[in-house]
Structure formats: structure tokens, C-alpha cells
C-alpha positions in Angstrom: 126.8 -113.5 111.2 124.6 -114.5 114.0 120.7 -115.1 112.8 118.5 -112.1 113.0 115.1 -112.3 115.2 113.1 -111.2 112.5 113.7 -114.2 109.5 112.6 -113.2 106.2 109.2 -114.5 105.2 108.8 -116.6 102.1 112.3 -118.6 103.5 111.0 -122.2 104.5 113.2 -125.1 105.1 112.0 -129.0 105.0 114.5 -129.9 107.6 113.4 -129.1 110.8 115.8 -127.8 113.1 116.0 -127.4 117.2 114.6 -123.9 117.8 117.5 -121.8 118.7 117.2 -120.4 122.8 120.6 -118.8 123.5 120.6 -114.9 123.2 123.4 -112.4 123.3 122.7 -108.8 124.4 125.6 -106.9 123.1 126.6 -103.3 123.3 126.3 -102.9 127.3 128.2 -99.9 129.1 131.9 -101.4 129.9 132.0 -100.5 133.5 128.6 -102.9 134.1 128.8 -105.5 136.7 127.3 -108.6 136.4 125.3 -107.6 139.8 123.6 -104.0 138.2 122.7 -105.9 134.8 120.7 -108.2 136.4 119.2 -105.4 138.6 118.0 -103.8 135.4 117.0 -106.7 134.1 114.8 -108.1 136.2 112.2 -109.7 136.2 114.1 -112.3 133.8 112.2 -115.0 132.5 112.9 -118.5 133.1 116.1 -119.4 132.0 119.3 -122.4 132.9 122.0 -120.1 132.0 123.7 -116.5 132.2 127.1 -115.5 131.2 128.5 -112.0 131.8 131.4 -111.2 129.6 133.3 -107.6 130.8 134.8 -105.6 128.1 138.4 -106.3 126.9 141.0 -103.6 126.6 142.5 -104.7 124.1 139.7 -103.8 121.8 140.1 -100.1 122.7 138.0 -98.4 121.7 135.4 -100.4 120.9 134.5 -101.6 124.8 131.6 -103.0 125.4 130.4 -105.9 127.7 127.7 -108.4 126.8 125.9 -111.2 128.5 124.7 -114.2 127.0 121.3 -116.1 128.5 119.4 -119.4 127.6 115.5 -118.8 127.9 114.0 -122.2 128.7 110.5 -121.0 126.6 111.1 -119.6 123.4 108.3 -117.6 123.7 110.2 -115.3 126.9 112.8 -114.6 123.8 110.3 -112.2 121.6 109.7 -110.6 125.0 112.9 -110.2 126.2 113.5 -108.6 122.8 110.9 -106.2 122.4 111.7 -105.6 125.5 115.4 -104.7 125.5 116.8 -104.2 121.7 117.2 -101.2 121.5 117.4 -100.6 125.6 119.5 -97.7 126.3 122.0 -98.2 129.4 123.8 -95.6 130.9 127.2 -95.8 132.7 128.2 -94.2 135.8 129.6 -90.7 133.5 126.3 -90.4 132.2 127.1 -91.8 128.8 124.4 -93.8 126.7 124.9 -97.1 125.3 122.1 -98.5 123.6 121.7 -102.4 123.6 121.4 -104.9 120.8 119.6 -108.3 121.6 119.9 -111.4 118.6 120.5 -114.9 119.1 124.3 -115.8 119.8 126.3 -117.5 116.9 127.1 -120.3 119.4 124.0 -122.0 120.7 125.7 -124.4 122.7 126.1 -124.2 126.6 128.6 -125.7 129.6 126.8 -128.0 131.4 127.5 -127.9 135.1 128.6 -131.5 135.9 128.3 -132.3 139.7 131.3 -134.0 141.2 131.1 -137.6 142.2 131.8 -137.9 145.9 134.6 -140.1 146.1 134.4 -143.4 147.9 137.8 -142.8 149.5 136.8 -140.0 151.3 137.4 -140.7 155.2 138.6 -144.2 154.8 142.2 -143.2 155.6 141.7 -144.7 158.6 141.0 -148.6 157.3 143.6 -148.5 154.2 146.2 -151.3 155.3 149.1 -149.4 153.9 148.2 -146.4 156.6 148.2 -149.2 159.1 151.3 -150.6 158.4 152.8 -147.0 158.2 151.5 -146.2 161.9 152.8 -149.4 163.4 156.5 -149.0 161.8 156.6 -145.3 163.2 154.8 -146.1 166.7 157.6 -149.1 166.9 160.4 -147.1 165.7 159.2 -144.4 168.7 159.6 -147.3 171.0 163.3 -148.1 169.7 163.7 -144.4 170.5 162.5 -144.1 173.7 164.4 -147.6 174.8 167.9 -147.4 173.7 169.5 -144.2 172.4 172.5 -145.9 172.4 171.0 -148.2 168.8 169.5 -144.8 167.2 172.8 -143.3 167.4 174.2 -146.6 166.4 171.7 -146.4 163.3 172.5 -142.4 163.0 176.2 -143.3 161.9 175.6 -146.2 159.5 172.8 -144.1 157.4 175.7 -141.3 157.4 178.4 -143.8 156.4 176.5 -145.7 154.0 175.2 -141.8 152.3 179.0 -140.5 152.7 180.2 -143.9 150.8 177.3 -144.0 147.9 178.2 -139.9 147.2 181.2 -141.0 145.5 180.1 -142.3 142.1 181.6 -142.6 138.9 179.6 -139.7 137.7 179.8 -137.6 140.5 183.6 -138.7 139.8 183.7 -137.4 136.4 182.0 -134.2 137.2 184.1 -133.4 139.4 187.3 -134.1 137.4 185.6 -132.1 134.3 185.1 -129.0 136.7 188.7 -128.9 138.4 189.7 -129.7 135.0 188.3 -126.0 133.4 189.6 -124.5 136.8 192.8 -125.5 135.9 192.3 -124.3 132.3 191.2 -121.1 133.3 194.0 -120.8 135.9 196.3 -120.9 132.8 194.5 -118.5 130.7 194.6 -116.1 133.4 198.4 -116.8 134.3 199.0 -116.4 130.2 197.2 -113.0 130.1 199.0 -111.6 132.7 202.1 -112.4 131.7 201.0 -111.0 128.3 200.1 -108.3 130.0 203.8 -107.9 131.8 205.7 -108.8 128.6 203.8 -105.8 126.7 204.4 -103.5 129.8 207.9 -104.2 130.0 208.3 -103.7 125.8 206.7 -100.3 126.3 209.1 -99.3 129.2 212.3 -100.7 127.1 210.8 -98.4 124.6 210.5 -95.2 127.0 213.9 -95.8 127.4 216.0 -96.2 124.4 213.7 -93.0 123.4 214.9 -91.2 126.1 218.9 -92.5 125.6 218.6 -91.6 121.7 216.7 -88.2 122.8 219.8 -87.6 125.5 222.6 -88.4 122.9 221.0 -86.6 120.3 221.4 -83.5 122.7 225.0 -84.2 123.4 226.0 -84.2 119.7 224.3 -80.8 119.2 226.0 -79.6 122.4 229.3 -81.1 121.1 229.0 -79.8 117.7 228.3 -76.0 118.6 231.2 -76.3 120.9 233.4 -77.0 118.6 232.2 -74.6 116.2 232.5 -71.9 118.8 236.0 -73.1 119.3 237.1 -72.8 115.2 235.4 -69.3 115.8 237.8 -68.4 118.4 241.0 -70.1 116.7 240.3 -68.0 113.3 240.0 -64.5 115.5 243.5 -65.7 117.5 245.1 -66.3 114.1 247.3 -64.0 112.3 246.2 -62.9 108.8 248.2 -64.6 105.7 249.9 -62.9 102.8 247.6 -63.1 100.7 245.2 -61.0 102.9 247.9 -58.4 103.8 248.5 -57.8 100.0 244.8 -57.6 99.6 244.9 -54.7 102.6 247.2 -53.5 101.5 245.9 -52.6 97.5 242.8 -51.9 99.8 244.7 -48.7 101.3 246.2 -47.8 98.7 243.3 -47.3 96.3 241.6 -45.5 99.0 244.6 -43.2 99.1 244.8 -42.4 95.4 240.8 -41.9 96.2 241.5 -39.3 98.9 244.5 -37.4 96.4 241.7 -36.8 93.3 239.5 -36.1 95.5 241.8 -33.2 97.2 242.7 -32.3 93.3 238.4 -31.6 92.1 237.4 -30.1 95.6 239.6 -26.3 95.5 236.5 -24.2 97.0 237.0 -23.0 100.7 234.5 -25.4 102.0 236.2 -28.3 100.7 238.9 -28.7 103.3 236.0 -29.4 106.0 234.1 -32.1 103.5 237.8 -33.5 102.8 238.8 -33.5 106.5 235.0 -35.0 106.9 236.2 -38.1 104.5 239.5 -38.5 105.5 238.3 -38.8 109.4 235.5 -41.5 107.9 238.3 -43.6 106.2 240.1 -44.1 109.0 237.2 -45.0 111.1 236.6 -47.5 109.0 240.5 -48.7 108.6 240.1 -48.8 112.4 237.3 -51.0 112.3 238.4 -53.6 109.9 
């Protein structure tokens, strides 16, 4: 923690130590400028150094600013901090903030080192090199101006002599490496799509042998209920055997013997319509069969 102003009494050291000058005065309102601090405080005592911090955000929302100064008389320090510890600021929205002054943990201060003037400065004029350098381009104006026939001349070699040292071994080997993954991805591309064709072509052979099994299957019902119709037919156009005329035949018969008992029971004189009634229903139904 940074040392209080008031030390506790009875605390004395036998080394002696540099008496401590930098003070921080913490706690300020975080929209203060550097320019309305030191309005408010002045007069400031005599001092070598003032540094105004503005309030992080990233602290939110503890934001405050604070300014650090270095008194050159220790005894401005006791003033400055009965005069403003305790200080209450206020901010633009009318908020309070009041002020802490103590000594800052870091005593230390940037001295403000004043640049050497460099002996170079405007002596471009007498460096040989510059010299030489003005002389080559004043002479090579000259060439110009004398004989465009040479420049052009010149032109044509410096293009010649570029064109012939761009082909290098690596430049060589580059360029083989890169047609040679053109080429490989020419392949991959010609393999996919013939992928692509083979499986397009399997699905369509597919499609079709679906829709030749799908068309025979419909002829062989077709084919089959034909001829079932046409053993219908054949048994109606067919005569009945012996077998089934004997069977008839017992058929009638019993229903005969039926119709005699049945005139024997039924004497009373509304029996003749009941058995004219039955015998009419019998031979609607011979008639049927």
C-alpha cells in the first residue's frame, strides 16, 4: 500500500532515506480533463512534473481519474494536502466525488531527455555519395537528350537480360509443381464426373428393368384372368355328364314323392291353393337350375 501522510509516531528508522515528493490525488470525477483540474487547482506549488491519468472502462464501475505531481519543496506537500484530501469535485451531472491525496507507490519519474541535434542535418549537400549520385543521373539525362536511338538500344537489353534471368531453376520447379496439381485436379474432376455418369446411368438401367418387370407383371395377370374367363365360358358351353343327369334326376324325383305326401296330409279346402302355391315354386326353381 502506498505510505500514508500522517506516519505513526514512535516509528524511527537509523537509515535515512530520500524524502519521498511524488503525490497521487485519486478519486477525481471520470469525465475531468487535464485542462479543468488544473483550473481548480491552481495556484499549484512548484513542481517538475504532472501526469493526468483518465479513467479506464474497463474498471466499470469503479471510474475514476487521478493525477500524479512531483512538488520540488516538501513542505508545498502538507499544503497541498490539507488543502485538497478530502476536496470534493463535482462532474458535469452534478455528482460528488470527493478526492484522496497520499504519496504514490512509485516515486520515480520520466525524465524528459532533449534530443541531440544531429550533425547530419543539412549536410546532404557535401556527402560524396549524393555527389556521385547527381553526376550519374545529370550524365545519364545528357545520354537522353543526345541519342535516343542508345536509350532504346539500352531499353531492349535490360528487357532481354530481365526476360532471360526470369527463367530459373526455381521458378522452373514452381511452375512444374503447379501445372502439375492442375493436372491432378483435372483428373479428380474428370473421375467424379464420370462417377457421377456411371451412377446416373445405374439408376436409369434401374428405372427400367422396374418398369419392364412392372409391365410383364401386368401382362401375366391380364393373361391369367383371360384364360380363366375362357375355362368359365367352356364349362357353361359343355353338356352335363351322366353322373350329373342321374343326380337331377334323383333330384326330381325326390321332390316329386315330396309334392305326392304332401297332396296326401293337406285334404282341407284351402290346401289346393298352398299346393298349387308349392308346385308353381318347384318348378321355378327346376327352371332356374
Amino acid at each position: 500500500p502506498p505510505p500514508l501522510l500522517h506516519p505513526a509516531p514512535g516509528k524511527q528508522r537509523e537509515e535515512k532515506k530520500t524524502a519521498l515528493s511524488k503525490v497521487v490525488i485519486r478519486r477525481l470525477p471520470p469525465c475531468l480533463t487535464r485542462e479543468q483540474l488544473e483550473e481548480q487547482l491552481h495556484p499549484l506549488p512548484a513542481h517538475d512534473y504532472f501526469e493526468f491519468c483518465t479513467a479506464d472502462p474497463s474498471l466499470y464501475p469503479h471510474l475514476y481519474s487521478r493525477a500524479y505531481i512531483n512538488f520540488r519543496n516538501p513542505e508545498d506537500i502538507l499544503l497541498f494536502r490539507d488543502r485538497f484530501d478530502g476536496y470534493v469535485f463535482i462532474d458535469n451531472k452534478g455528482l460528488e466525488y470527493p478526492a484522496v491525496v497520499e504519496f504514490a507507490p512509485f516515486q520515480k519519474i520520466s525524465k524528459k531527455k532533449l534530443k541531440k541535434k544531429d550533425a547530419k542535418a543539412g549536410s546532404i549537400e557535401d556527402d560524396p555519395e549524393y555527389r556521385k549520385f547527381l553526376e550519374s543521373y545529370c550524365a545519364d539525362e545528357e545520354k537522353i537528350c543526345a541519342n535516343p536511338e542508345i536509350l532504346l538500344g539500352e531499353i531492349e537489353a535490360k528487357t532481354r537480360e530481365l526476360i532471360a534471368r526470369r527463367t530459373t531453376p526455381l521458378l522452373e520447379y514452381i511452375k512444374n509443381r503447379k501445372l502439375e496439381k492442375q493436372r491432378i485436379r483435372e483428373e479428380k474432376r474428370e473421375e467424379r464426373r464420370r462417377r457421377e455418369f456411371e451412377k446416373k446411368r445405374l439408376r436409369e438401367e434401374e428405372k427400367r428393368k422396374r418398369r419392364e418387370e412392372e409391365r410383364r407383371k401386368r401382362k401375366e395377370v391380364e393373361k391369367q384372368k383371360k384364360i380363366s374367363e375362357k375355362e368359365i365360358r367352356i364349362k357353361l358351353l359343355k353338356k352335363p355328364e351322366k353322373g350329373d343327369e342321374l343326380a337331377s334326376e334323383k333330384h326330381k324325383e325326390k321332390g316329386e314323392e315330396a309334392d305326392i305326401e304332401e297332396n296326401k296330409w293337406d285334404k282341407s279346402p284351402g290346401s289346393g291353393s298352398i299346393k298349387s302355391k308349392s308346385l308353381e315354386s318347384s318348378l321355378k326353381e327346376r327352371k332356374e337350375k
